[in-house]
C-alpha positions as CSV (number, residue, x, y, z in Angstrom):
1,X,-7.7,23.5,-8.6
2,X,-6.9,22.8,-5.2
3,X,-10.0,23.6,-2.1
4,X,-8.0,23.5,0.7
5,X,-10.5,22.1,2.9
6,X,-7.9,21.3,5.5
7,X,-9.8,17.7,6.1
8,X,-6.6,16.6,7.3
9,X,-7.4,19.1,10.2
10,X,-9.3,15.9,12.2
11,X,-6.9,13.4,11.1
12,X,-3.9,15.0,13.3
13,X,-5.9,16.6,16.5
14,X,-5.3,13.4,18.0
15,X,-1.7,13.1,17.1
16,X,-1.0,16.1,19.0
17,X,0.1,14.7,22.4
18,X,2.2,12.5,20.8
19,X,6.1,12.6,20.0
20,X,6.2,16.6,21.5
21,X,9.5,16.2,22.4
22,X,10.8,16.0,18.9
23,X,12.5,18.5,17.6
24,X,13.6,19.4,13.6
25,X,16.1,17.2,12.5
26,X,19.6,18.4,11.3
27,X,20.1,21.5,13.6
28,X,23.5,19.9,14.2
29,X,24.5,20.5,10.8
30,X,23.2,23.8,10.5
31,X,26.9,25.7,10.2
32,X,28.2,23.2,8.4
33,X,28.1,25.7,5.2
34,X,26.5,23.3,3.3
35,X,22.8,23.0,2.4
36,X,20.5,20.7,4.6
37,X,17.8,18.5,3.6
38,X,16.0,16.0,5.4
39,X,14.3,13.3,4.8
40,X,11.4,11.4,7.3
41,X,10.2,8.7,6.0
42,X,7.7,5.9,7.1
43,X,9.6,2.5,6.8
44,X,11.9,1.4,9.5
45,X,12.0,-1.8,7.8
46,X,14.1,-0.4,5.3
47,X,16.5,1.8,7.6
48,X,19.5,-0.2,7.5
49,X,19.2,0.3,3.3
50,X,18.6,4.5,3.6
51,X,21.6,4.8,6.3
52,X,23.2,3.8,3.2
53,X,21.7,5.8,1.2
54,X,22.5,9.0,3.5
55,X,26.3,7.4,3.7
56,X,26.9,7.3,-0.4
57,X,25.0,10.6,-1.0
58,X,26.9,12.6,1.7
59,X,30.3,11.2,0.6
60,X,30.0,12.3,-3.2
61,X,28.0,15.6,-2.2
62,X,30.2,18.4,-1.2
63,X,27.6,21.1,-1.2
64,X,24.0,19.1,0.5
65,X,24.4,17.4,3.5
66,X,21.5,14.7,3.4
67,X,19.9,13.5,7.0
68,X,16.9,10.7,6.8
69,X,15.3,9.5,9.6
70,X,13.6,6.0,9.7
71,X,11.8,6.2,13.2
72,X,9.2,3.0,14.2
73,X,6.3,5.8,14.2
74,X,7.0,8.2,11.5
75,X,3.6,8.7,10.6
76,X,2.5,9.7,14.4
77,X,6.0,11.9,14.2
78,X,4.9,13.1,10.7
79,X,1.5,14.0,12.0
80,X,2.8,15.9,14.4
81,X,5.0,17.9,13.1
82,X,2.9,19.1,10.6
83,X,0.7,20.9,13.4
84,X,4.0,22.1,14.9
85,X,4.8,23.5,11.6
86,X,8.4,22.0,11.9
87,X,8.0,20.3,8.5
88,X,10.9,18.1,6.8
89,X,12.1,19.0,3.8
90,X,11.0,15.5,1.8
91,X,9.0,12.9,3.1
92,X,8.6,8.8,2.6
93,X,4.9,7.4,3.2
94,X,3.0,5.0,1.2
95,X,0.0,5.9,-1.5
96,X,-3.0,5.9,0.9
97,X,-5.2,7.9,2.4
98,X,-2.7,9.9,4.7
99,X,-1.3,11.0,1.3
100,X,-4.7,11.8,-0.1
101,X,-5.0,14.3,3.3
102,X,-1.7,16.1,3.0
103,X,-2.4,16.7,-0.9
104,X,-5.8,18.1,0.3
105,X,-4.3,20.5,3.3
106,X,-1.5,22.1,1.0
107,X,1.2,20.6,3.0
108,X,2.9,19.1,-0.2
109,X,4.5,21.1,-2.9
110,X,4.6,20.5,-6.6
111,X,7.0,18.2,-7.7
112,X,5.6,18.4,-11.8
113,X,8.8,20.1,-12.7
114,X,11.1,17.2,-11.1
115,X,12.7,15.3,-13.7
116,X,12.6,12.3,-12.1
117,X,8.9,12.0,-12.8
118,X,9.6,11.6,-16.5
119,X,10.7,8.0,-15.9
120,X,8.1,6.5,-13.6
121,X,5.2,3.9,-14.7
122,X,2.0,5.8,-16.3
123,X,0.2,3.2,-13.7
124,X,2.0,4.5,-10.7
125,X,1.5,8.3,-11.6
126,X,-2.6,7.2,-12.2
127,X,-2.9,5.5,-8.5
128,X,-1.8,8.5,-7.0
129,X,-3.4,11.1,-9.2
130,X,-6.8,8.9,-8.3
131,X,-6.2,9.1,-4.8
132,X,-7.0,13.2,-4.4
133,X,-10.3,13.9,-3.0
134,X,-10.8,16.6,-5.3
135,X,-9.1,17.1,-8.6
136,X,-6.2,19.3,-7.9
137,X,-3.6,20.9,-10.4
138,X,0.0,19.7,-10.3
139,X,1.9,16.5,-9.1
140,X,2.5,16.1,-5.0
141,X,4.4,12.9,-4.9
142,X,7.0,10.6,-6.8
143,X,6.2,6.8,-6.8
144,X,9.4,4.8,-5.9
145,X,8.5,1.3,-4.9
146,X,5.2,-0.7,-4.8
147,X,3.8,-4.2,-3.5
148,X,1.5,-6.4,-4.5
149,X,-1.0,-8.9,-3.1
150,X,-2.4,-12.3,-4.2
151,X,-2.0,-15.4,-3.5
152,X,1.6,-17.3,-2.2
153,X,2.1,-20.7,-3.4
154,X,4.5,-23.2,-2.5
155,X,6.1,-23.8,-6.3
156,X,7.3,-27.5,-5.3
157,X,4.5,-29.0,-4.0
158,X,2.8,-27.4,-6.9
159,X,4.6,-29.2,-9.1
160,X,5.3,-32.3,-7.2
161,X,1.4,-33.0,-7.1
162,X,0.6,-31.0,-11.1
163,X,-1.6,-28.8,-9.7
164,X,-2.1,-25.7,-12.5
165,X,-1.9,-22.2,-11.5
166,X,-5.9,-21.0,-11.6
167,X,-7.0,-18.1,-13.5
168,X,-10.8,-17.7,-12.8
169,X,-12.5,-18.4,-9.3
170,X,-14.2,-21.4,-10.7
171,X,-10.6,-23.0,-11.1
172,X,-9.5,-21.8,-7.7
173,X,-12.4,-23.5,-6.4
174,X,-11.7,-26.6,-8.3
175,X,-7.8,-26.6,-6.9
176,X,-8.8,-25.9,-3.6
177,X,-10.8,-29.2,-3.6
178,X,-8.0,-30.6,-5.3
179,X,-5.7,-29.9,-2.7
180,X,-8.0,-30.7,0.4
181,X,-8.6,-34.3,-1.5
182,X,-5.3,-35.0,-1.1
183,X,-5.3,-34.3,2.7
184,X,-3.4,-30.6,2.3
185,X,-4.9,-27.5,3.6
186,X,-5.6,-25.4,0.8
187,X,-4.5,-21.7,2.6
188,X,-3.7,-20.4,6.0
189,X,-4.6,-17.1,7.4
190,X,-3.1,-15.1,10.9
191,X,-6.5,-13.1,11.2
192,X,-5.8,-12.9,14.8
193,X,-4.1,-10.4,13.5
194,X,-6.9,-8.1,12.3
195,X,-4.7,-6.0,9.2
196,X,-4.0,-9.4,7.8
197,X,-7.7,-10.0,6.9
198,X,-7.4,-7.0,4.8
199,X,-4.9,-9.0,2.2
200,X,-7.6,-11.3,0.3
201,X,-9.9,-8.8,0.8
202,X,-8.0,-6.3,-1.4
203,X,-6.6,-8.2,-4.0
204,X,-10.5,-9.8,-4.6
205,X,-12.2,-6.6,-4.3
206,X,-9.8,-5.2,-7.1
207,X,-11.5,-7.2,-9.6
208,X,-14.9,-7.3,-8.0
209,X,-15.6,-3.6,-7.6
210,X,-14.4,-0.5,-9.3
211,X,-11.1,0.9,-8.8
212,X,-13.5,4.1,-7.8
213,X,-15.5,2.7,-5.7
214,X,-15.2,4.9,-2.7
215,X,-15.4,8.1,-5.0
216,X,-18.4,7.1,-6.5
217,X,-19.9,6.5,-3.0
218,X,-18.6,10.4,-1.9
219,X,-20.6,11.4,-5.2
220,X,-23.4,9.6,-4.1
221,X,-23.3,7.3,-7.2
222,X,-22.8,4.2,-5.5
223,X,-23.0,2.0,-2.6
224,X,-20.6,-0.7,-0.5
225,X,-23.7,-3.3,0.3
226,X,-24.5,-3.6,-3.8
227,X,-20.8,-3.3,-4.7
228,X,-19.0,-5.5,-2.2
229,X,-21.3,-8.0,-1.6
230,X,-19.7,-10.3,-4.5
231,X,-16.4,-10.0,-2.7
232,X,-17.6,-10.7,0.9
233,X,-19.7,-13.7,-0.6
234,X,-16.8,-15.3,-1.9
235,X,-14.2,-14.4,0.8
236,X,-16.7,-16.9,3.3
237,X,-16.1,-19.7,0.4
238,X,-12.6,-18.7,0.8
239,X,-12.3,-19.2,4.6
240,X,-13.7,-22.6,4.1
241,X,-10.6,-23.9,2.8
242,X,-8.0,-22.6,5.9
243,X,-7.3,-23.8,9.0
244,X,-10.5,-24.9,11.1
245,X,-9.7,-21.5,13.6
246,X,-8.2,-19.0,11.1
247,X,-8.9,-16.5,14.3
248,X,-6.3,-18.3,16.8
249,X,-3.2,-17.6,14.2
250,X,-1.8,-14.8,14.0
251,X,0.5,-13.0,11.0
252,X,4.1,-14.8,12.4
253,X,2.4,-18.0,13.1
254,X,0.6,-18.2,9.3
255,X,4.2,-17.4,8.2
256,X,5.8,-19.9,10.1
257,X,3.1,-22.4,9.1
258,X,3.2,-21.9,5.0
259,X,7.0,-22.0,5.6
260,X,6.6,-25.2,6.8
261,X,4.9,-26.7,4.3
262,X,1.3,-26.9,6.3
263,X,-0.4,-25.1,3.3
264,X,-0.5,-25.0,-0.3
265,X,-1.2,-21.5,-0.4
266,X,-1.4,-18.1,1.6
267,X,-3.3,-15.1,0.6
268,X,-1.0,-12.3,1.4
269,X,1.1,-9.6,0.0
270,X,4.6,-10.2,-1.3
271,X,6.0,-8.0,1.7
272,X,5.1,-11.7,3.8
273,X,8.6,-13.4,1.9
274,X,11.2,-12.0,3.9
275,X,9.4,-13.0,7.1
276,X,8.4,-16.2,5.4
277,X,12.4,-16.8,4.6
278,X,13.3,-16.4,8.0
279,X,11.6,-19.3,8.7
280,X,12.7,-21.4,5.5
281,X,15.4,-19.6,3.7
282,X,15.3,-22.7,0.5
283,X,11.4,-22.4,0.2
284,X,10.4,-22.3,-3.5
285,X,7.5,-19.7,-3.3
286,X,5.4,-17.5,-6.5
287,X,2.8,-16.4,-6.0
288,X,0.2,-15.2,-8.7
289,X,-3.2,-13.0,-9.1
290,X,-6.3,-13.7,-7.2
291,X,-8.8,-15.1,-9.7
292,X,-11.5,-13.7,-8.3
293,X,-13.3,-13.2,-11.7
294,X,-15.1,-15.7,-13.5
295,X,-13.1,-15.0,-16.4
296,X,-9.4,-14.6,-16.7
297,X,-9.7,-11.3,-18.7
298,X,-11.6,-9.7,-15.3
299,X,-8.4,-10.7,-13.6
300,X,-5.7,-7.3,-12.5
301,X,-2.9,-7.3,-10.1
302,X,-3.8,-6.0,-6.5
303,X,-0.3,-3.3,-6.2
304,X,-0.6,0.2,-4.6
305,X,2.2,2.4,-4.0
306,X,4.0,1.0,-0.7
307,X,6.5,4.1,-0.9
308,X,6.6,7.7,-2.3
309,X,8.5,10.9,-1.8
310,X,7.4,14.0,-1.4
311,X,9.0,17.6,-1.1
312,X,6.7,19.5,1.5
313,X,5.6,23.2,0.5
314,X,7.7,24.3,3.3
315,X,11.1,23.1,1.8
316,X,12.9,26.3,1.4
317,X,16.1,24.4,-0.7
318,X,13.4,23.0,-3.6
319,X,16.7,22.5,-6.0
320,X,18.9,20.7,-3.4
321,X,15.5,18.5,-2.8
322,X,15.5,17.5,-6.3
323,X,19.1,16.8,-6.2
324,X,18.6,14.4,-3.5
325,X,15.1,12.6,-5.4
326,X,17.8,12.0,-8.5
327,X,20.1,10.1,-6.6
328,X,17.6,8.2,-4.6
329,X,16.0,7.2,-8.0
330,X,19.2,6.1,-9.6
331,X,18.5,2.8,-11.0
332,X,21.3,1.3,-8.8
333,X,19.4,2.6,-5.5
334,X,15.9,0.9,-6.5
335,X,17.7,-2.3,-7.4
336,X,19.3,-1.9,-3.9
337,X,15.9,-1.0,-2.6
338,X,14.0,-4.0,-4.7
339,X,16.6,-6.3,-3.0
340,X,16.1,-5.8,0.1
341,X,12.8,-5.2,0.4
342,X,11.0,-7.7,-2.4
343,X,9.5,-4.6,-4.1
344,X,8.2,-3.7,-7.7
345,X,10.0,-0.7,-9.1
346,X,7.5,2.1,-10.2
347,X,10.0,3.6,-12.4
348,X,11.1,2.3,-16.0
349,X,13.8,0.2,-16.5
350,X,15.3,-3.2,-16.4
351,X,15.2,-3.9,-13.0
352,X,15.4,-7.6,-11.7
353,X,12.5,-8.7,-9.9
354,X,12.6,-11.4,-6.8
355,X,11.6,-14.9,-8.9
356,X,8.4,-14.8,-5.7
357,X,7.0,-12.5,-8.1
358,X,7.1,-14.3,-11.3
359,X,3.9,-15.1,-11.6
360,X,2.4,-11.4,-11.4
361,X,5.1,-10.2,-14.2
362,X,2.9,-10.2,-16.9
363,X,0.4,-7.9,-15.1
364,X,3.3,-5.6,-13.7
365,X,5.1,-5.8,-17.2
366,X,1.3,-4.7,-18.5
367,X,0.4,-2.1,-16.2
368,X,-2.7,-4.5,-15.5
369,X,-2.9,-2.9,-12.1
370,X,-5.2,-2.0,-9.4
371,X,-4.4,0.1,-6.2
372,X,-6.1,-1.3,-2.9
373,X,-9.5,-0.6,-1.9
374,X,-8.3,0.4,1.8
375,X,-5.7,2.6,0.8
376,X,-9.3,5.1,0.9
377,X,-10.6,4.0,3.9
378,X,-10.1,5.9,6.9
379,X,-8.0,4.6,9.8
380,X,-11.1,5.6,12.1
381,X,-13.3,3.1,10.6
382,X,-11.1,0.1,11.4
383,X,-12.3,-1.6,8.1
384,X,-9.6,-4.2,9.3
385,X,-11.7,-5.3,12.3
386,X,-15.0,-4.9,10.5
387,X,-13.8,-7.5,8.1
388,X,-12.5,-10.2,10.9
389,X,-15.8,-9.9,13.1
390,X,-17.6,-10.0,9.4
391,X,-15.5,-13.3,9.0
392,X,-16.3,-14.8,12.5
393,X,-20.0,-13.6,12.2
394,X,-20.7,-14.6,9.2
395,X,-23.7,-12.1,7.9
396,X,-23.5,-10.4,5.5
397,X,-26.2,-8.2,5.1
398,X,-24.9,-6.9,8.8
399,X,-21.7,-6.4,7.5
400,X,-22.6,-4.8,4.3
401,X,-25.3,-2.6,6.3
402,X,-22.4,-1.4,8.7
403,X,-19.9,-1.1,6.1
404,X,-21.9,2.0,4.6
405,X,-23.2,3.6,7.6
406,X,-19.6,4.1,8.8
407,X,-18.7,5.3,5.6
408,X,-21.1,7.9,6.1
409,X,-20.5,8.5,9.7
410,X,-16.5,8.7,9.3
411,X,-15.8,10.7,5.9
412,X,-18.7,13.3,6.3
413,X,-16.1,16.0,6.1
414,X,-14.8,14.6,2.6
415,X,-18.3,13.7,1.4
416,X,-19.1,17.4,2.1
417,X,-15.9,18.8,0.3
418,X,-16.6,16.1,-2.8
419,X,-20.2,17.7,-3.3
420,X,-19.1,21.4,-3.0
421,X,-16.6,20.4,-5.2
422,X,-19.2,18.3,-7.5
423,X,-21.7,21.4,-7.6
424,X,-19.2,24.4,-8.7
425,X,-17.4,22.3,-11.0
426,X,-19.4,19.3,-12.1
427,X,-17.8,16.1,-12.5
428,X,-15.1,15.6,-13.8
């Protein structure tokens, strides 16, 4: 069942100055003969890898020409064009809450029938699903690739010192005064830069809090200060083991600093290893789960869905769209994809996975996996900042108190949609 509340409605008023001058993509093509679908997806990171993409499909494709666009602010652009009505005809974002607003505003069509969905994790297919804010019939997006956050370790000093991988937050504990003993800093964190402060608190909170956390506070069922108290608790044990300013670094310089051996370890997700290798192409790095349980068992892997595709409702060449998913999804293309990018295929198969990630294999091999909190927060709430002046500050009740009158304040729309929901069709 699908409400069509239109919640999204908010979210893109205020991207409507932005990026007017845009218009649809393709119109060049458009008596070409051939059949034109366009792709706008969210990653310029990865541009250089889908201007191949476009290149291969185009050359073996005599009847769909394939355009996809890689701009720096393709969500702004995406936004946008979605009040224009100028609507691509697939698009690329990640599995978060922008996703969980274009399910909810009919903008995305369903892709049930693709064939492609067949083959992709059961996990992958449950983040998403659990990301509607109401149950809705149908399937609106494809999971390609995923990341995955914990904890970066240097793997030689590891081993020249013997100091064993922990697997319960006692243990972590234990190693990080290990480590300190020995005259090492433990971790090192860029929260000058407020989105990196998000990292430990995501892949903690996974095992902390339930996965549906957020819904059950929508329902009323729940709240942040009991639920997340646990996980701000033990991210100021955390902080005690970084750098003596954690606040004066930011992301580049916390790079820089773990590529240079001036940590043990850095919190952060697995996208930091291509920035990290810039800086030390021969560094030996893993990485493995946060153990922020106090048993192994209570332990799951921190991975959301970092990209997606969807084919938008308005996509009047559905079969040519379906043709262009199958290619994109060829196992060659998300080995291409997984190779440049250090990412975790969501579909089945036997792809090769960067050794960085070696020690989260058994949980991806699993599907031990839990999406990230703040893929459900919205952007308005800046849980990011919350979190650093939470950090610097130091109280916790404060935060806690905050953290669920915001909640309140900034999702009253979708609290209001989950309770009519709630009271015609019970829950679910």
């Amino acid at each position: 069942m699908r409400k069509g509340k239109k919640v999204i409605g908010a979210a893109l008023a205020g991207c409507m100055t932005a990026s007017m001058f845009l218009t649809a993509c393709g119109d060049g093509n458009e008596n070409s003969g051939k059949t034109e679908i366009e792709i706008l997806q969210y990653k310029p990171e990865a541009a250089t890898y889908f201007d191949q993409v476009e290149e291969e499909f185009n050359a073996t494709h005599d009847d769909i020409h394939l355009t996809i666009d890689s701009p720096n602010d393709a969500s702004t652009i995406m936004r946008t064009r979605f009040i224009r009505e100028d609507y691509p005809d697939i698009i690329g974002i990640g599995g978060d809450i922008n996703y969980s607003y274009y399910v909810d505003a009919g903008i995305l069509a369903d892709v049930s029938d693709s064939d492609v969905m067949s083959n992709i994790k059961q996990s992958y297919k449950d983040i998403l699903e659990a990301l509607e804010i109401v149950p809705t019939d149908g399937t609106y997006g494809i999971p390609y690739v995923a990341n995955a956050a914990g904890i970066l370790y240097n793997r030689d000093m590891f081993e020249e010192h013997g100091w064993e991988i922990p697997t319960t937050w006692n243990e972590l504990m234990t190693l990080c005064n290990d480590i300190q003993s020995e005259g090492i800093l433990p971790f090192y964190f860029g929260f000058k830069d407020t989105w990196t402060c998000l990292a430990p608190w995501n892949s903690m909170a996974v095992a902390l809090a339930p996965a549906d956390l957020c819904k059950q506070v929508n329902r009323g069922e729940a709240n942040f200060t009991d639920e997340y108290r646990e996980v701000a608790e033990k991210y100021l044990e955390l902080l005690e083991y970084g750098p003596e300013d954690p606040f004066a670094y930011g992301y580049n310089d916390a790079c820089t600093a773990f590529a240079n051996g001036e940590s043990a370890m850095y919190p952060i997700g697995s996208y930091a290893v291509p920035q990290i290798q810039q800086v030390n192409p021969d560094m030996n790095i893993d990485s493995f789960v946060t153990p922020a349980s106090d048993t192994k068992e209570g332990n799951t892997l921190n991975s959301g869905v970092d990209l997606m595709f969807a084919v938008t409702e308005a996509c009047e060449n559905k079969e040519a769209a379906y043709e262009v998913l199958e290619f994109l999804y060829e196992d060659e293309n998300i080995q291409a994809y997984i190779d440049d990018q250090n990412a975790i295929p969501c579909k089945e198969g036997d792809f090769e996975l960067a050794s960085q990630l070696d020690g989260m294999t058994e949980y991806v091999e699993s599907g031990n996996m839990t999406d990230y909190q703040d893929h459900y927060y919205p952007s308005e709430m800046a849980v990011d900042a919350q979190i650093q002046t939470f950090l610097i500050n130091k109280d916790v009740d404060a935060f806690l108190k905050k953290f669920d009158s915001d909640w309140t304040r900034y999702n009253r729309d979708i609290i209001r949609e989950v309770q009519e929901y709630e009271e015609e069709n019970g829950n679910d």
